[in-house]
C-alpha positions as CSV (number, residue, x, y, z in Angstrom):
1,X,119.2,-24.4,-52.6
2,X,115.5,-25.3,-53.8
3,X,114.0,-27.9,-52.2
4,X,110.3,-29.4,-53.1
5,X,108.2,-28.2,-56.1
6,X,107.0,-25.3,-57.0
7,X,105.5,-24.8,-53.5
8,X,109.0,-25.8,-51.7
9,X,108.4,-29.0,-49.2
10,X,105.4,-29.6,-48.0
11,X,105.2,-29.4,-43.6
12,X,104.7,-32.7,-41.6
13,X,101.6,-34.4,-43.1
14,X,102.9,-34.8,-46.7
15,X,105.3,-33.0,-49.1
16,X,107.9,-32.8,-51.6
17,X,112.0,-32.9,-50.7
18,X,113.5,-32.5,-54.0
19,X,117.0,-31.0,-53.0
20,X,119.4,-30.1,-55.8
21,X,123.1,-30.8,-54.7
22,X,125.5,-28.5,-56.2
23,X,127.4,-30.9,-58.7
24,X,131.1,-30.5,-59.4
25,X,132.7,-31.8,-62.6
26,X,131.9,-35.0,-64.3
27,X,128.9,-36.3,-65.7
28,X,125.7,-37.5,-65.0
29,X,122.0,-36.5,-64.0
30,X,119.9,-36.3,-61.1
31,X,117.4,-39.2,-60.4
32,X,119.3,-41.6,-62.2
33,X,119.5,-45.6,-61.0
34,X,122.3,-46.1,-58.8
35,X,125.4,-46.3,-60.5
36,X,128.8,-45.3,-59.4
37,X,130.2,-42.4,-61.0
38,X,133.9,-42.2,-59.9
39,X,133.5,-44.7,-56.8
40,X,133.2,-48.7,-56.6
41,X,130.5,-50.7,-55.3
42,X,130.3,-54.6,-53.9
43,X,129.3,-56.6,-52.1
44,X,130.7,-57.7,-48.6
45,X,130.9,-60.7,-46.8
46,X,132.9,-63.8,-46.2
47,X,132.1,-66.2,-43.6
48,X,134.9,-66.3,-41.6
49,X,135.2,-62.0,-41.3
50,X,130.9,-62.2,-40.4
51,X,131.4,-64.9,-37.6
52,X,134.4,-62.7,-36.3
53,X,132.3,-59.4,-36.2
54,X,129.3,-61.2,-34.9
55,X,131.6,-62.7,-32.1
56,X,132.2,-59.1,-30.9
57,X,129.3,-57.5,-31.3
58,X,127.9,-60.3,-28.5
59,X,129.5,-58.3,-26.3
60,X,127.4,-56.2,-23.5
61,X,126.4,-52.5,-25.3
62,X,126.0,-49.1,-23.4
63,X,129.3,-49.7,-20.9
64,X,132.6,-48.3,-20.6
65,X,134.5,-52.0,-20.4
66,X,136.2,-52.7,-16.7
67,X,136.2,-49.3,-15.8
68,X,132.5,-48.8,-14.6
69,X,133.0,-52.4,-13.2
70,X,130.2,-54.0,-15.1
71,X,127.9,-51.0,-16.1
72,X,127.8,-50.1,-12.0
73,X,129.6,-46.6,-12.0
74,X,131.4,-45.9,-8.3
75,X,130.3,-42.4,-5.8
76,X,133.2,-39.9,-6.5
77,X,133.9,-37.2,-4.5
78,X,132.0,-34.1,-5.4
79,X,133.6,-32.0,-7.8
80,X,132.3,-28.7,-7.5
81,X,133.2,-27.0,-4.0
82,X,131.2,-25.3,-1.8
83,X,130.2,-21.6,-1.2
84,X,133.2,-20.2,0.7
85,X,132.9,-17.3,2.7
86,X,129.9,-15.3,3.6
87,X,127.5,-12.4,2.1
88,X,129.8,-9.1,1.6
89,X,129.0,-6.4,3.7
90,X,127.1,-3.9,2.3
91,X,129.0,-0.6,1.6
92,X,127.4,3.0,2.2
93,X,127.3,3.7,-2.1
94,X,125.8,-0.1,-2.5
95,X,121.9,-0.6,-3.0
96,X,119.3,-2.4,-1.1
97,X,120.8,-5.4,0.6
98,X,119.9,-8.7,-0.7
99,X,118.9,-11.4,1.9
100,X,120.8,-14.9,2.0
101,X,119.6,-17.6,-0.3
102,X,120.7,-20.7,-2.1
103,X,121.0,-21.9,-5.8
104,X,120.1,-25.1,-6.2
105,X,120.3,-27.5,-8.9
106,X,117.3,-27.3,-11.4
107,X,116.4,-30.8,-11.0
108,X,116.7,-33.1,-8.2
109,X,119.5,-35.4,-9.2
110,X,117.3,-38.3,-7.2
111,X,115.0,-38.5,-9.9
112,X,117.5,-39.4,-12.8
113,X,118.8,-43.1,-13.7
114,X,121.4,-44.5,-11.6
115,X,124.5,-43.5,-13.8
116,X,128.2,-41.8,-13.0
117,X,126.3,-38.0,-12.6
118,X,127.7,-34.6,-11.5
119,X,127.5,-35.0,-7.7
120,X,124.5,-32.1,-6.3
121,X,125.7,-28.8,-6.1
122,X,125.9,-27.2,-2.9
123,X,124.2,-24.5,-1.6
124,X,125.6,-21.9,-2.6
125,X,125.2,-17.9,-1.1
126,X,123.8,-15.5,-3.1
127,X,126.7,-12.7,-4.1
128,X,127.8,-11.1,-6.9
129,X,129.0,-13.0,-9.4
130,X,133.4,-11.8,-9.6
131,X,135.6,-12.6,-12.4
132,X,138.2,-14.7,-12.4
133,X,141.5,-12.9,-12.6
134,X,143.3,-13.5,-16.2
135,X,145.8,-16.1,-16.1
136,X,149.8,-15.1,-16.7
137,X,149.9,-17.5,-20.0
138,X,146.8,-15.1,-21.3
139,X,148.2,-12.1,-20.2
140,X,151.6,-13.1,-21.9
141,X,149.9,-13.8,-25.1
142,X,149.3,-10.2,-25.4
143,X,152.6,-9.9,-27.5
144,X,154.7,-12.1,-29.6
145,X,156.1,-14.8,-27.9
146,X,157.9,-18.2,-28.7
147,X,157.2,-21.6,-26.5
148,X,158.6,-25.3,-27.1
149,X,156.4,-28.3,-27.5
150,X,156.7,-30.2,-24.3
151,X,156.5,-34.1,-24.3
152,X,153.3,-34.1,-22.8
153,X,152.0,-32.4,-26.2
154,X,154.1,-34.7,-28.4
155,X,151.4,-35.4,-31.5
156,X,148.8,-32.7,-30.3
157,X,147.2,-30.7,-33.7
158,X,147.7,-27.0,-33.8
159,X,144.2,-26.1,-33.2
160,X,144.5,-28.2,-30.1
161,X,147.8,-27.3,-28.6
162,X,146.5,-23.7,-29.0
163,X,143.3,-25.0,-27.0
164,X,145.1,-26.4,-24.2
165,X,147.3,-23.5,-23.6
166,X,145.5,-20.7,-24.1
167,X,141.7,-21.5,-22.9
168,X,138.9,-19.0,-23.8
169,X,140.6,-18.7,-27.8
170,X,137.8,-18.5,-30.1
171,X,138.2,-21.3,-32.8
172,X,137.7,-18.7,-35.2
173,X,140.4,-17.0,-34.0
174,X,142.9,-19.9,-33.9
175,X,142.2,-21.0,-37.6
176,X,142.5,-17.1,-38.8
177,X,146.0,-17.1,-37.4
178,X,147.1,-20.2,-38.8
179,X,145.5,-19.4,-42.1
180,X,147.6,-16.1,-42.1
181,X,150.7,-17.5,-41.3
182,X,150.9,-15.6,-38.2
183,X,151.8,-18.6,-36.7
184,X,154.8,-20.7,-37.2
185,X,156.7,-23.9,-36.3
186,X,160.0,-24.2,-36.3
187,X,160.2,-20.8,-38.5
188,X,157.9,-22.3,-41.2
189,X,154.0,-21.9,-41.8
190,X,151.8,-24.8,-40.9
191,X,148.5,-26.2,-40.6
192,X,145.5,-26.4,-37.9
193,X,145.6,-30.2,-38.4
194,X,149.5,-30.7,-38.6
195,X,150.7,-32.7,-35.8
196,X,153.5,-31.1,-33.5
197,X,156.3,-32.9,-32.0
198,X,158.0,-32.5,-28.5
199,X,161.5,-30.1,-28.8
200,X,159.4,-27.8,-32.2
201,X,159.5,-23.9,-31.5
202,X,156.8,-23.0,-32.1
203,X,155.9,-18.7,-32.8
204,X,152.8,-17.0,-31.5
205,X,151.5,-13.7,-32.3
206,X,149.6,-11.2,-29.9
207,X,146.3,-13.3,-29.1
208,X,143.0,-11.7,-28.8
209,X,142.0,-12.0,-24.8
210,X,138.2,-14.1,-24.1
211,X,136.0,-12.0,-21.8
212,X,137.0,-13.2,-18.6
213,X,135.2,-16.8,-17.5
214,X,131.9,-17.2,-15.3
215,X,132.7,-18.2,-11.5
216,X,132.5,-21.5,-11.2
217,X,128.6,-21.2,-9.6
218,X,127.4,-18.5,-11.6
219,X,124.1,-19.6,-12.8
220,X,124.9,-19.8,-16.8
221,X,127.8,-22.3,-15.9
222,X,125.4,-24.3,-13.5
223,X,122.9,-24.5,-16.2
224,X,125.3,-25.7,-19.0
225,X,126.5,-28.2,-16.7
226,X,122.6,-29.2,-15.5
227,X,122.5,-29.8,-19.5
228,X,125.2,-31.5,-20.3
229,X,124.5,-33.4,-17.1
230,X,121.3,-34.8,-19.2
231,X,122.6,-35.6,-22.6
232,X,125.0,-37.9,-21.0
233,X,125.1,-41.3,-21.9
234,X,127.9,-42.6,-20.1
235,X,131.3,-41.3,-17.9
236,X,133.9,-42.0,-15.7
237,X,137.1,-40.3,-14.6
238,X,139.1,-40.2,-18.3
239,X,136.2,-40.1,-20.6
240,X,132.3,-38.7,-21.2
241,X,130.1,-39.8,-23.9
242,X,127.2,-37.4,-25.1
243,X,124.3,-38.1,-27.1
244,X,124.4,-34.9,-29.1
245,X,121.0,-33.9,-29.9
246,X,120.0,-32.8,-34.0
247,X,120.9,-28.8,-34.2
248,X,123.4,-28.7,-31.7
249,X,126.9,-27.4,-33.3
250,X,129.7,-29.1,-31.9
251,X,132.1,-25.9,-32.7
252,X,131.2,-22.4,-33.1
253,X,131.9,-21.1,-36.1
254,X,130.2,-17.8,-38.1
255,X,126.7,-17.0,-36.5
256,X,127.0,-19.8,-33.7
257,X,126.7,-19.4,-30.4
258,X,126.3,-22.1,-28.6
259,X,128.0,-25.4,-28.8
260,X,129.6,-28.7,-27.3
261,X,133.0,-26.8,-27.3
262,X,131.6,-24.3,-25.4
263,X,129.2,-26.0,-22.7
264,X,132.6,-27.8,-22.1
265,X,134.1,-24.7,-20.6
266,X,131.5,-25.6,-17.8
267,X,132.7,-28.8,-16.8
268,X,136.0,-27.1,-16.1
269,X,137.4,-28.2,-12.3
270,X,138.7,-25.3,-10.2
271,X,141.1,-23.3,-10.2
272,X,143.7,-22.0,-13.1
273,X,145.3,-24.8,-14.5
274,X,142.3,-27.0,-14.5
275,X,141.8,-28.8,-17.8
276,X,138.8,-28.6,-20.0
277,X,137.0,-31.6,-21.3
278,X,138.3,-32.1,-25.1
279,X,136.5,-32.9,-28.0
280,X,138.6,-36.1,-29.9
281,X,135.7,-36.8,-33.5
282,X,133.1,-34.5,-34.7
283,X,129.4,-35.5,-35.6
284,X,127.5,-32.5,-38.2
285,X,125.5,-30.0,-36.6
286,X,122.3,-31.8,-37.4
287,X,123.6,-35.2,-36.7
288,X,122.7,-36.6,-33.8
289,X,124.2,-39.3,-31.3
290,X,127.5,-40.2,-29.8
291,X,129.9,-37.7,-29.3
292,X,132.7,-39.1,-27.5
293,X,134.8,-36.2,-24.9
294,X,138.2,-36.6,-23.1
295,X,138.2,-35.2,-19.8
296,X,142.2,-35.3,-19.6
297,X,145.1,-34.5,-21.8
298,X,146.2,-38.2,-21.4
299,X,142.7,-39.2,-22.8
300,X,143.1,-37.2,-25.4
301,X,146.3,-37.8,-26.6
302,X,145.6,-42.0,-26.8
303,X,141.8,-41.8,-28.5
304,X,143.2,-39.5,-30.8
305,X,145.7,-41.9,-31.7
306,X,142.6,-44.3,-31.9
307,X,140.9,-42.5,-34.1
308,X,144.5,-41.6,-36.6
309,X,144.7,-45.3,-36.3
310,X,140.8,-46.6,-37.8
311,X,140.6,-48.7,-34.4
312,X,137.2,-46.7,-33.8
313,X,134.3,-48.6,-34.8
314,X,131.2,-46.0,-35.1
315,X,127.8,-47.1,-36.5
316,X,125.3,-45.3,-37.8
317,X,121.6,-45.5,-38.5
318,X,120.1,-43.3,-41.7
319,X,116.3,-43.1,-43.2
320,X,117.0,-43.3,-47.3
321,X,114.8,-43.0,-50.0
322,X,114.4,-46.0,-52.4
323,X,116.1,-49.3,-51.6
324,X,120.0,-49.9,-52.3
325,X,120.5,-52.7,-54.5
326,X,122.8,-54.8,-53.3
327,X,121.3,-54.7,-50.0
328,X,124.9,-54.9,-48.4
329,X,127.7,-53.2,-49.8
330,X,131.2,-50.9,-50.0
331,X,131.3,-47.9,-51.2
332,X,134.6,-46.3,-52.6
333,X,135.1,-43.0,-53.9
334,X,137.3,-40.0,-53.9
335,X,135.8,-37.1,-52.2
336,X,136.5,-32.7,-52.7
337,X,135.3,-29.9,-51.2
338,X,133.3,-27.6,-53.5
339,X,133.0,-24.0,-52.0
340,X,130.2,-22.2,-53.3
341,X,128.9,-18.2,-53.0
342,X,128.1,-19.1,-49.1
343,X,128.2,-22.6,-48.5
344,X,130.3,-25.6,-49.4
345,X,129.9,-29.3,-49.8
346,X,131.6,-33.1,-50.3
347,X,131.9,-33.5,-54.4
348,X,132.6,-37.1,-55.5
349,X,135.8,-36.5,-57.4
350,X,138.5,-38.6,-59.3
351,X,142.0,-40.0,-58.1
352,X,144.7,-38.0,-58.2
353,X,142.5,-34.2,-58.0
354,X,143.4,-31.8,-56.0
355,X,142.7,-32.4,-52.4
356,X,140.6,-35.3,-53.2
357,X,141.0,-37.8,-50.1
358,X,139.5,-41.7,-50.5
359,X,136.3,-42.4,-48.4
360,X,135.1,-46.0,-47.7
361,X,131.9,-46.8,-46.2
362,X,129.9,-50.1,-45.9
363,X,126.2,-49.9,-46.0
364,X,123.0,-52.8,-45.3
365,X,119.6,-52.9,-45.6
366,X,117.9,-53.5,-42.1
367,X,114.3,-53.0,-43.0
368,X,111.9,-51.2,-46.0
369,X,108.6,-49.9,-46.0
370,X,106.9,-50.2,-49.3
371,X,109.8,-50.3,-51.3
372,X,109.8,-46.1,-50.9
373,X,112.1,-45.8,-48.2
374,X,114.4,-47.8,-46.3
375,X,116.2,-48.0,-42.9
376,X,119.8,-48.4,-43.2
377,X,123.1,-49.2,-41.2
378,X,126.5,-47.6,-42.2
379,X,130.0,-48.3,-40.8
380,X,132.2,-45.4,-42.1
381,X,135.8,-47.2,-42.6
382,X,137.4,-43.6,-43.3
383,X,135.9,-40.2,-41.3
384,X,135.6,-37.5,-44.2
385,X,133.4,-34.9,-43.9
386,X,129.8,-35.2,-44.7
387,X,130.9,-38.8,-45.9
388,X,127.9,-40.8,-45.5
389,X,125.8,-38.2,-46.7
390,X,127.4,-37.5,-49.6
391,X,128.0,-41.1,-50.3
392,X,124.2,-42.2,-50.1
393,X,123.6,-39.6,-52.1
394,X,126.4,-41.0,-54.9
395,X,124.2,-44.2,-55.0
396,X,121.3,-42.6,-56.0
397,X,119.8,-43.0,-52.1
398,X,120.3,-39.6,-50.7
399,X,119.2,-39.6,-47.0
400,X,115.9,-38.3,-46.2
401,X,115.5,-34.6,-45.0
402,X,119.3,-33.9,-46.3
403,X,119.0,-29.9,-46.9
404,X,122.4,-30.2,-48.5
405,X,122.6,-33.6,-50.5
406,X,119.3,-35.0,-50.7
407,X,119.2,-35.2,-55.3
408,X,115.9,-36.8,-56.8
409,X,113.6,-34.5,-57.8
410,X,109.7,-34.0,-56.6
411,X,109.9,-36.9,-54.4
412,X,107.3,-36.9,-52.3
413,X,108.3,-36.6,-48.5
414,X,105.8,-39.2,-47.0
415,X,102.8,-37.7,-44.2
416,X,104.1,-37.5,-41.2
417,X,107.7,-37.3,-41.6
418,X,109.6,-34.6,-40.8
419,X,111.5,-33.1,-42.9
420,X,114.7,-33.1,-41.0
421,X,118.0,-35.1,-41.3
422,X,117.6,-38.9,-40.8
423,X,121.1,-39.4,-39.1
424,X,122.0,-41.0,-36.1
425,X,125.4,-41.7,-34.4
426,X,124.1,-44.9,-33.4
427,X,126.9,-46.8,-31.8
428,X,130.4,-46.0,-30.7
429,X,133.4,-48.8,-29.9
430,X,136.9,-48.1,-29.0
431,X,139.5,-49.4,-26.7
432,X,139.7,-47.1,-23.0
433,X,142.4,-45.4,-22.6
434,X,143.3,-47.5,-19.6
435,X,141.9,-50.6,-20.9
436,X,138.9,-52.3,-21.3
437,X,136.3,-51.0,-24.2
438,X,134.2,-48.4,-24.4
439,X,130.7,-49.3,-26.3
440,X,128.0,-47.4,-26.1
441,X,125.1,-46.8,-28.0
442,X,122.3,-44.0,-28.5
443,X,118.6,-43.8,-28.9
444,X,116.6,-42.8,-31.9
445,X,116.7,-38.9,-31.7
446,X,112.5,-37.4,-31.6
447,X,111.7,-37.0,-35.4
448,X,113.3,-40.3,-36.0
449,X,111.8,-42.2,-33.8
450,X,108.5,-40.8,-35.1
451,X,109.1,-41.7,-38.2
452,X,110.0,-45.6,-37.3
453,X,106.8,-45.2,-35.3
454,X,104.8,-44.4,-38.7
455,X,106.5,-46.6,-40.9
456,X,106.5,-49.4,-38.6
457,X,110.1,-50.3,-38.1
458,X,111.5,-52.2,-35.4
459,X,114.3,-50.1,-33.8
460,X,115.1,-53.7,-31.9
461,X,115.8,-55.4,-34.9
462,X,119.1,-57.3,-35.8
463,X,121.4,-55.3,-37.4
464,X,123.0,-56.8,-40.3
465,X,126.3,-54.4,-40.2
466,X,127.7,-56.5,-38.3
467,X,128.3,-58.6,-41.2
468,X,130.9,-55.7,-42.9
469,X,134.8,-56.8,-42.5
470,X,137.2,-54.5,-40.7
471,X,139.6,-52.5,-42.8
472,X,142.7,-51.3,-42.1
């Protein structure tokens, strides 16, 4: 995909973005006024919805409702136990003996904000790091066997139950055996994202075996958790929310490496039938913000029913180019995949097309800068992929350093700016799963927050979002 003029986008300090989105069928031309091909747009208000929304947004932001009892999080017991047992004894064939010494935590946890963190790790002897021994579920899932869907996993996906049960699957691995039918409920072929219900039988074919795990205080696992440990926004005993940096991949997929899903598998508790954190939405790899974890199956199971059920209210912040008009509004279109050669994107595509699915977003206008680019909130009432991306990009206001959908041609990036994605998961609100609400909210990511500083926008500004009604 071309991007930019003839000499492609210019680096920070001035440039072109000119982005050509791969268009599907229908009509229409790039750099057009925004007009709504296929979709609807109004405006939104109504005094009575605004004064209802505002009433709730008055509530405290950045806390987990009653359970951190006011923002104050309480001391838990360390999780991560201590060095058992002493150096081994050096055999006759071994080499050089190492001397005693400790691994300690790369940064003192003193020095970080009062919040719920991962206790200190204790010192810890140095020995050579031992494999866990393979669990009997993954060494019985080296031939075809058949299992029933316990209660407990009443409404799980596919791609999760397979998650649960069998920890260390690849997820390329999991949607390759779906996809080939390899894997069947009740007798019949079904989907990664079909739900499963308590009693089903469900078949599964000879599974490929993960390299055995890290010890829990090898030093790869102790630095992923360090990491996580510092992207966290907020946690307590059910639930952990992350503010994903840009270029972080929340799954692996082909060519990645490294990912939530996988620092995850740090935060693991000991011993074999300890559960992984679980990832409940996604965010794109180069959106940034709140990602919001379960730490339990029962957390799990109710905010994915929170999210099935729209009572997630996420809001994001975006960098556009131009200025919507109306400044608040709904958005409503039909979205497709389009698979290209080696990359795919959301298509803006009419009712009643094949695997077209309805997206809903509602947009306003917080602030401009010179009538060239403007700062905007978006409350996404449906979660399809690439949604506000490709729907700013419907309305003729692609977001700014969108590799994928940004569609005016040789418009020219302003100095300063980088040309990277202007997305942020700025604010997540949903009920706990034991009651109370979790809100919590995320700071402009580095590029974007230079490019407020530039354009002179007030990140502390009122947001006028919280004038869009709730949809069912």
């Amino acid at each position: 995909m071309k991007r930019g003029g003839k000499g492609g986008p210019r680096q920070p300090g001035g440039g072109k973005q000119t982005a050509g989105p791969r268009k599907g069928p229908g009509k229409g031309s790039r750099g057009k006024p925004p007009t709504m091909r296929g979709g609807r747009q109004d405006r939104f208000g109504g005094r009575n919805e605004r004064a209802r929304f505002a009433d709730e947004e008055r509530a405290p932001r950045g806390k987990i409702g009653s359970k951190f009892g006011g923002g104050e999080r309480s001391e838990r017991s360390p999780r991560h136990p201590e060095a058992r047992g002493a150096p081994r004894r050096a055999s006759k064939g071994d080499g050089p003996r190492r001397s005693s010494g400790a691994i300690r935590p790369t940064q003192d946890e003193r020095e970080r904000p009062s919040r719920a963190a991962f206790p200190d790790v204790a010192e810890q002897t140095m020995r050579k790091p031992e494999p866990e021994p393979v669990s009997p579920a993954l060494l019985a899932a080296t031939k075809v066997q058949t299992v029933t869907v316990t209660p407990d996993e009443n409404g799980m996906r596919v791609d999760r139950f397979f998650e649960a049960r069998f920890p260390g699957l690849s997820f390329s691995h999991i949607q390759r055996i779906v996809r080939k039918g390899e894997v069947r409920v009740n007798g019949k072929r079904t989907e990664t994202k079909s739900r499963l219900e308590a009693g089903q039988s469900i078949r599964i074919p000879p599974l490929q075996l993960a390299a055995p795990k890290l010890r829990e205080d090898s030093p790869q696992v102790l630095k992923d958790r360090e990491y996580l440990h510092s992207i966290t926004l907020a946690e307590d005993d059910d639930v952990l929310i992350l503010n994903k940096p840009m270029g972080l991949a929340v799954q692996g997929g082909s060519g990645t490496t490294r990912h939530v899903d996988g620092l995850l598998e740090a935060l693991r508790g000991p011993g074999r039938d300890a559960q992984k954190p679980r990832l409940v939405h996604r965010l794109d790899k180069d959106t940034a913000g709140c990602l919001l974890i379960a730490k339990t199956r029962f957390a799990a199971a109710a905010l994915a029913k929170t999210f099935r059920t729209r009572s997630a209210r996420k809001i994001y912040w975006a960098l556009v180019a131009g200025v919507p008009k109306p400044k608040q509004g709904r958005i409503s279109t039909y979205l497709a995949k389009q698979e290209m050669e080696e990359d795919s994107f959301m298509r803006v595509a009419k009712h009643g097309e094949k695997d077209a699915v309805h997206a809903v977003t509602y947009y306003a206008v917080v602030e401009t800068s010179a009538q060239k680019l403007a700062w905007i909130s978006l409350k996404p009432v449906t979660g399809r992929t690439h949604q506000l991306r490709a729907h700013m990009a419907h309305i003729g206001h692609p977001i700014v350093g969108d590799p994928k959908y940004f569609n005016i041609e040789n418009w020219e990036l302003p100095g300063g700016i980088q040309n990277k994605l202007h997305l942020l998961a700025r604010r997540i609100v949903v009920p706990h799963p034991r009651g109370g609400t979790i809100d919590v909210s995320a700071p402009l990511p580095p590029h974007m927050q230079q490019s407020w500083n530039l354009l002179g926008l007030d990140a502390e500004r009122f947001d006028p979002i919280v004038d869009a009604p709730d949809e069912d």
